[in-house]
C-alpha positions as CSV (number, residue, x, y, z in Angstrom):
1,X,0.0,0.0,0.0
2,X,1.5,3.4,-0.8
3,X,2.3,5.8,2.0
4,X,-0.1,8.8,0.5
5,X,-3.1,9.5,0.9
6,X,-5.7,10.0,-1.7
7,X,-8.3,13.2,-0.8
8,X,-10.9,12.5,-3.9
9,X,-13.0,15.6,-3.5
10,X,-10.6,18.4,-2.2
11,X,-13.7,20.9,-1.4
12,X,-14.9,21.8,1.9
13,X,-14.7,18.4,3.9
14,X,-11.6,17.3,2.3
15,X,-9.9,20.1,1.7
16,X,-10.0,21.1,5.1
17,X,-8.6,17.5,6.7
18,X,-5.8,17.1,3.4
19,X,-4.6,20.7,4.4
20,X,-4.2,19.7,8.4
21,X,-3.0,16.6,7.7
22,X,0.1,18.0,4.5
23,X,0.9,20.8,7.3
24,X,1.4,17.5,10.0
25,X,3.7,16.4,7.4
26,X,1.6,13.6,5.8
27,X,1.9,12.7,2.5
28,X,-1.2,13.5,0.5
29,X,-2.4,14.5,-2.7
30,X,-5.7,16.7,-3.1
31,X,-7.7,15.3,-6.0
32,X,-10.9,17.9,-7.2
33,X,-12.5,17.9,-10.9
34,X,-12.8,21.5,-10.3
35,X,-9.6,22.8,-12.4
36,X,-10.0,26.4,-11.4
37,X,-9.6,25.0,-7.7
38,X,-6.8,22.5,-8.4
39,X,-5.3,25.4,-10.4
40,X,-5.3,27.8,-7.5
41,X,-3.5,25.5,-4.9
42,X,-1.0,24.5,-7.2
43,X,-0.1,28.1,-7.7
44,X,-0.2,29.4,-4.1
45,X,-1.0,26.2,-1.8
46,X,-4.2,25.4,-0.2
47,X,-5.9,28.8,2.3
48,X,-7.6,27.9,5.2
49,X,-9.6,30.5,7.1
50,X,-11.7,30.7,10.2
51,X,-11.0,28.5,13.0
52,X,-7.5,27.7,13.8
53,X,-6.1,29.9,11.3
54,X,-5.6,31.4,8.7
55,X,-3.0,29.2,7.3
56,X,-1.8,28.2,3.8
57,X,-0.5,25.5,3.0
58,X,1.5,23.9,-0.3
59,X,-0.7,20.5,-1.2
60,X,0.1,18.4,-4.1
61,X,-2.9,18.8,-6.4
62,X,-4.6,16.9,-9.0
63,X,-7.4,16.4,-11.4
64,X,-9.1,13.0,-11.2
65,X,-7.4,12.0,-14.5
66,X,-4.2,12.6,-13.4
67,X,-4.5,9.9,-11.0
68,X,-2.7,6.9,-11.0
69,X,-2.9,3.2,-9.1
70,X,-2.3,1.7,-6.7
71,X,-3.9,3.4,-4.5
72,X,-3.7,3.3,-0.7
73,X,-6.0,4.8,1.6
74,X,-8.3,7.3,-0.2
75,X,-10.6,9.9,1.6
76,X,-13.3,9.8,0.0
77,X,-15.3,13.2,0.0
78,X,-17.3,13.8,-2.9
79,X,-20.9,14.8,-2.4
80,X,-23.0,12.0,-2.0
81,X,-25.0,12.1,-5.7
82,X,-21.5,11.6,-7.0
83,X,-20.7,8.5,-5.3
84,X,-20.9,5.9,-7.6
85,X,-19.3,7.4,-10.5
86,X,-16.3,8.7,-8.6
87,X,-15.6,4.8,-7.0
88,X,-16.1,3.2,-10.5
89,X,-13.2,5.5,-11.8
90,X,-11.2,4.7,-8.9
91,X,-11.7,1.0,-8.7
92,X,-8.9,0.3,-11.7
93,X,-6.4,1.7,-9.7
94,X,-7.2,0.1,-6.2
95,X,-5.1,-3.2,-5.2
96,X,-6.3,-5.6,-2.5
97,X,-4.8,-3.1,0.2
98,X,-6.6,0.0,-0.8
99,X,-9.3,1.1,1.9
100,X,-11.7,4.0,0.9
101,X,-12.3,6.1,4.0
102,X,-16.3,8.0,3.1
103,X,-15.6,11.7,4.7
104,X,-19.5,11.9,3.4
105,X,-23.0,12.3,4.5
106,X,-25.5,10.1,4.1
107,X,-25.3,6.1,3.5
108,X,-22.4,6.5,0.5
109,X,-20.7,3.6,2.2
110,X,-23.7,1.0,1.2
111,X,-22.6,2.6,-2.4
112,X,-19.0,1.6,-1.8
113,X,-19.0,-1.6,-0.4
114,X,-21.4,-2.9,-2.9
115,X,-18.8,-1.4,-5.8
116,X,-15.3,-2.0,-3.9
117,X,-16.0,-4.4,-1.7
118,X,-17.1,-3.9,2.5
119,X,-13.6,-5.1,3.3
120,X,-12.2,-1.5,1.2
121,X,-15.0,0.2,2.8
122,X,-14.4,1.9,6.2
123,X,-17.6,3.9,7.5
124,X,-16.9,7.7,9.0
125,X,-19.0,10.4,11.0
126,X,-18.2,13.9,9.8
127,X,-19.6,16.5,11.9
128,X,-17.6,19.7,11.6
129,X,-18.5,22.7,10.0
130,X,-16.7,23.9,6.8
131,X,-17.3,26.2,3.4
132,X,-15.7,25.8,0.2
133,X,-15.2,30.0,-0.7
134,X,-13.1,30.1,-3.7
135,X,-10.5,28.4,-5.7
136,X,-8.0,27.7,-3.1
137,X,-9.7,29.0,-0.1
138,X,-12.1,27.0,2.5
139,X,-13.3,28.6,5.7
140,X,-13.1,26.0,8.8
141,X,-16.2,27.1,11.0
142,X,-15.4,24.4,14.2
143,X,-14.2,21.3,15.4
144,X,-16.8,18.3,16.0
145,X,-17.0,14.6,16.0
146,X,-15.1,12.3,14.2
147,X,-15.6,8.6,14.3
148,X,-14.4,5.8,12.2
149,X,-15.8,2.1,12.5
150,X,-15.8,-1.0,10.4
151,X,-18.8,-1.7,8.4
152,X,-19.6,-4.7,10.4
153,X,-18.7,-3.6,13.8
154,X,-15.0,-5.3,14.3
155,X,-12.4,-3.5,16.2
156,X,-9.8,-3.7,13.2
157,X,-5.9,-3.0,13.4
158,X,-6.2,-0.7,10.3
159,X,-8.8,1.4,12.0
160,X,-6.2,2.3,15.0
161,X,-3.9,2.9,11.7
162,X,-6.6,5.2,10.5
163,X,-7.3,7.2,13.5
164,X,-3.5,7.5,14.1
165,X,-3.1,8.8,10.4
166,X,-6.2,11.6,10.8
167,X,-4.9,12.5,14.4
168,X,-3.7,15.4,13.0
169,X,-6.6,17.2,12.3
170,X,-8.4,16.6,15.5
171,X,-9.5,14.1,17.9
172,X,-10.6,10.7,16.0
173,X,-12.1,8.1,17.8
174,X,-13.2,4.3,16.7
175,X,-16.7,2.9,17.0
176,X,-18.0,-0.4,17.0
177,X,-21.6,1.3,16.0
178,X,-20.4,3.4,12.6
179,X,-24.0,2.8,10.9
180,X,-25.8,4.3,14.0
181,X,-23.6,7.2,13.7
182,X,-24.4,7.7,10.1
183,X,-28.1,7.1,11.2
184,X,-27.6,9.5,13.7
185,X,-26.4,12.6,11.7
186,X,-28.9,11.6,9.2
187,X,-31.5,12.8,11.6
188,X,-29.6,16.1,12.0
189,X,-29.5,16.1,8.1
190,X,-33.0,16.3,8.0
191,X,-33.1,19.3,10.0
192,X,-30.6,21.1,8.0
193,X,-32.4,20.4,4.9
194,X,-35.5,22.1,6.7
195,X,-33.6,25.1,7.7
196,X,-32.3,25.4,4.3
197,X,-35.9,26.5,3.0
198,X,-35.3,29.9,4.7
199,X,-32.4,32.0,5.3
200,X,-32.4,32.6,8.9
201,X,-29.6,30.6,11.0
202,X,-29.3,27.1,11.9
203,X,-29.4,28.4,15.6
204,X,-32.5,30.4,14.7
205,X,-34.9,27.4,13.3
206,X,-33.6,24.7,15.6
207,X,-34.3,27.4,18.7
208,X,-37.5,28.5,17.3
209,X,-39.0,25.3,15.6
210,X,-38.6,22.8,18.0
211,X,-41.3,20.7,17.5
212,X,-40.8,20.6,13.8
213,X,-37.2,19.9,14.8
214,X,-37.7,17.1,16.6
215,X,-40.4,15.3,14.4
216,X,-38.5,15.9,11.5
217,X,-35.4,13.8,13.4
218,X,-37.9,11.2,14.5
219,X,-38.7,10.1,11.3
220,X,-35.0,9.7,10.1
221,X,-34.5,7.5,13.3
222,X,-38.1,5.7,13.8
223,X,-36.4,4.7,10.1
224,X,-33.4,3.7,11.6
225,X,-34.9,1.5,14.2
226,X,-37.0,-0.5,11.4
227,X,-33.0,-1.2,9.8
228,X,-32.1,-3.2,12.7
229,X,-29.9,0.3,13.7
230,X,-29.6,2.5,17.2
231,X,-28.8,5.7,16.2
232,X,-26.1,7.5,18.5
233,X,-25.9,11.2,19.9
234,X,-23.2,13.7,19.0
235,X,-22.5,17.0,19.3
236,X,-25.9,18.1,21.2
237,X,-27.5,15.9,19.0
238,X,-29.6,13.3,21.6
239,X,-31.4,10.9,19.0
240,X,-32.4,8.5,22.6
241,X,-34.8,11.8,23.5
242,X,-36.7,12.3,20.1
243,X,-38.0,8.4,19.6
244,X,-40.2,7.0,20.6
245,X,-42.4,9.9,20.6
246,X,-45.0,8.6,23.4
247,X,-42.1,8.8,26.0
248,X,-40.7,12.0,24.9
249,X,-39.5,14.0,28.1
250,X,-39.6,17.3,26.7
251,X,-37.8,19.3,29.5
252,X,-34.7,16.9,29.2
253,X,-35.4,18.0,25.2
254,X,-35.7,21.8,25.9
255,X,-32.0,21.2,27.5
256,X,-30.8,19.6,24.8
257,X,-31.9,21.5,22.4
258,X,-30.7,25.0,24.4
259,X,-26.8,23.3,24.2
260,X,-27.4,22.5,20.5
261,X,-28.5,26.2,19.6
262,X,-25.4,27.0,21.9
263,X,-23.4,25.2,19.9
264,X,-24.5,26.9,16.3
265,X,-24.3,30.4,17.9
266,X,-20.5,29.8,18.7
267,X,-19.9,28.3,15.3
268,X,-18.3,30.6,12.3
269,X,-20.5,28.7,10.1
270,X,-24.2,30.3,10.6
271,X,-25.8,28.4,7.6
272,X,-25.5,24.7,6.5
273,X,-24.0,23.6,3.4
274,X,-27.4,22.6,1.9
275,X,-28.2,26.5,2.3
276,X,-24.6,27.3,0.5
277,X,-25.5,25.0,-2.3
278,X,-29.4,26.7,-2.8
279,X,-28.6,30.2,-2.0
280,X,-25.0,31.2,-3.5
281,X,-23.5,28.6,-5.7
282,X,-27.0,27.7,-7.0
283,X,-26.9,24.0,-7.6
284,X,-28.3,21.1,-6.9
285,X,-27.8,19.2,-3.1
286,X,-27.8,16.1,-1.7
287,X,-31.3,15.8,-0.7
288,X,-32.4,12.3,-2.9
289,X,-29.0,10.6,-2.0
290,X,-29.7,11.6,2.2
291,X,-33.1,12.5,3.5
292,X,-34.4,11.7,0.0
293,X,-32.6,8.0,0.3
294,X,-34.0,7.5,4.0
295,X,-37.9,8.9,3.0
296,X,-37.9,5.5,0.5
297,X,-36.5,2.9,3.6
298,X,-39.0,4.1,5.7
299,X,-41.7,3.9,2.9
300,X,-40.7,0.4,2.1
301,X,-41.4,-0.3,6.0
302,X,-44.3,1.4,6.0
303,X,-43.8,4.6,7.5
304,X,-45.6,7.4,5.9
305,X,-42.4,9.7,6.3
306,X,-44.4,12.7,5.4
307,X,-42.4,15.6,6.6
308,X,-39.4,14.0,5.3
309,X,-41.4,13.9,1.9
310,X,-42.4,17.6,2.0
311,X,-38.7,18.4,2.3
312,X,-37.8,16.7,-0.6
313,X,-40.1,18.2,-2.5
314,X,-39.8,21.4,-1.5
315,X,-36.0,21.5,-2.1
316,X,-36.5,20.7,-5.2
317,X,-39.0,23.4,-6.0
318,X,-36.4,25.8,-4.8
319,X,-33.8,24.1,-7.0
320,X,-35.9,24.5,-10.1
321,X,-37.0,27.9,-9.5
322,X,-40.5,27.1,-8.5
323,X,-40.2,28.6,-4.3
324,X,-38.6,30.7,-2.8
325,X,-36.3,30.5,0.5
326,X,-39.0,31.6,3.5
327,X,-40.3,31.4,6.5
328,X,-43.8,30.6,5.3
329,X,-41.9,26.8,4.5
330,X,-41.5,26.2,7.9
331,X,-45.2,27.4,8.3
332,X,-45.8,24.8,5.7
333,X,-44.0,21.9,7.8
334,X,-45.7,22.8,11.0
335,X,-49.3,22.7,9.6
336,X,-48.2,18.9,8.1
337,X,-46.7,18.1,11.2
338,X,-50.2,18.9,13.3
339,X,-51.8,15.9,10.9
340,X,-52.6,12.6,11.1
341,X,-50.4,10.9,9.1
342,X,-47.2,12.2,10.5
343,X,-48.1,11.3,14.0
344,X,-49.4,7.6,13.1
């Protein structure tokens, strides 16, 4: 296995971690198919901005076709809808040792395993906050958790490889429960995707939507619970309080949810991702590979997922022109929320 490690998607996930771990003095090569990035940090080295810096740093950039095998262990950070396509052009150049870390929301790693194999395939929570600006400049909002785990649970040497190799950036830990993590942030997910159909704060729905913010969690995880999963807490994020909904204990939620708004108030990043990708680079998200993906699983058992549903549409109306970023959204949710089918 080659000593360097392969960022595929050098944007605001990867980028941030490759740049940490090249100033550590880890070998790694950024790989973006944005050529007006990968141009920039050739030329003067890879900014990052907010927390912990600024810094700059000289990375060793590339295009995806500039590639070449074998590969060892590859960060995989690509947004989820591109998932497939990027591992079929990497699988050519992977050897029986390669390991592809997903730095990604959602459930990419199902995607993975089923096109490189579960024993390439090591499962990741991402939860730190982080904007791709510019060619060759990502703001860092904050730390958060980190976990890798093994997609069937084992305590592997190569993860303690892995979470010595990432140290660098931050604290890493290993799980035995990697898909209850994903599960987990996939909840939060949902809630970002609903506070993406305004343009007040993170801090500002979650604080003032509660209700809304907890049903629309509940569904992800009542989802979860039909897979055979447990989702896990992280970050302010207490899945154990939301489901199920008859024992809710809404004063341990109001405390909760007061750290969690906490927590986005002291972040540098004020809006999610899902919000950067609507609002100022105008393209399409991630909703049908994460909250779209879960909606159909909890179909398929049953659940009517309806808020989840709503989200998904409405997203897309905003995608193709047809609504606009407001409040009234949120109104929206809440009068779907009060009905029958949700709370069945």
């Amino acid at each position: 296995m080659t000593d360097v490690v392969t960022v595929v998607g050098a944007g605001a996930i990867g980028g941030t971690i490759g740049a940490h771990l090249t100033r550590a003095g880890v070998a790694v090569r950024l790989v973006d198919r944005v050529t007006e990035h990968v141009a920039a940090m050739r030329k003067t080295g890879l900014r990052i901005e907010g927390y912990g810096g600024p810094f700059t740093v000289a990375v060793d950039a590339a295009t995806p076709g500039e590639l070449t095998g074998p590969l060892g262990v590859v960060l995989l950070a690509v947004k989820a809808q591109d998932t497939e396509d990027t591992v079929r052009a990497l699988l050519p150049l992977l050897d029986e040792d390669s390991v592809i870390v997903s730095l990604q929301n959602g459930l990419c790693e199902r995607t993975i395993a089923g096109l490189a194999g579960a024993e390439r395939t090591v499962g990741c929570l991402v939860n730190f906050s982080a904007d791709y600006l510019e060619p060759g400049v990502i703001t860092y909002g904050g730390p958060g958790t980190v976990r890798l785990g093994e997609l069937d649970g084992t305590a592997s040497p190569r993860l303690a490889r892995l979470r010595d190799l990432l140290q660098p950036f931050g604290t890493v830990e290993i799980t035995g429960n990697i898909w209850g993590y994903l599960w987990g942030k996939l909840g939060y997910a949902n809630v970002l995707f609903g506070s993406a159909l305004t343009d007040e704060t993170m801090a500002d729905v979650i604080d003032s939507r509660r209700e809304l913010v907890v049903d629309l969690a509940a569904e992800v995880y009542e989802t979860a619970a039909l897979e055979g999963v447990e989702p896990v807490g992280f970050d302010d994020v207490e899945p154990s309080l939301y489901v199920p909904r008859e024992t809710r204990d809404w004063p341990a939620i109001t405390v909760s949810l007061d750290r969690l708004v906490a927590r986005r108030k002291a972040d540098r990043k004020t809006h999610s991702g899902i919000w950067r990708d609507l609002a100022v680079r105008r393209r399409r998200t991630e909703v049908d590979h994460q909250i779209g993906a879960v909606a159909e699983i909890g179909v398929a058992h049953g659940l009517p997922m309806t808020l989840t549903r709503q989200v998904v549409r409405m997203i897309h109306e905003i995608e193709d022109g047809a609504r606009e970023r407001a409040l009234s959204n949120l109104d929206e949710l809440d009068r779907l929320r009060a009905g029958p089918a949700v709370r069945s």
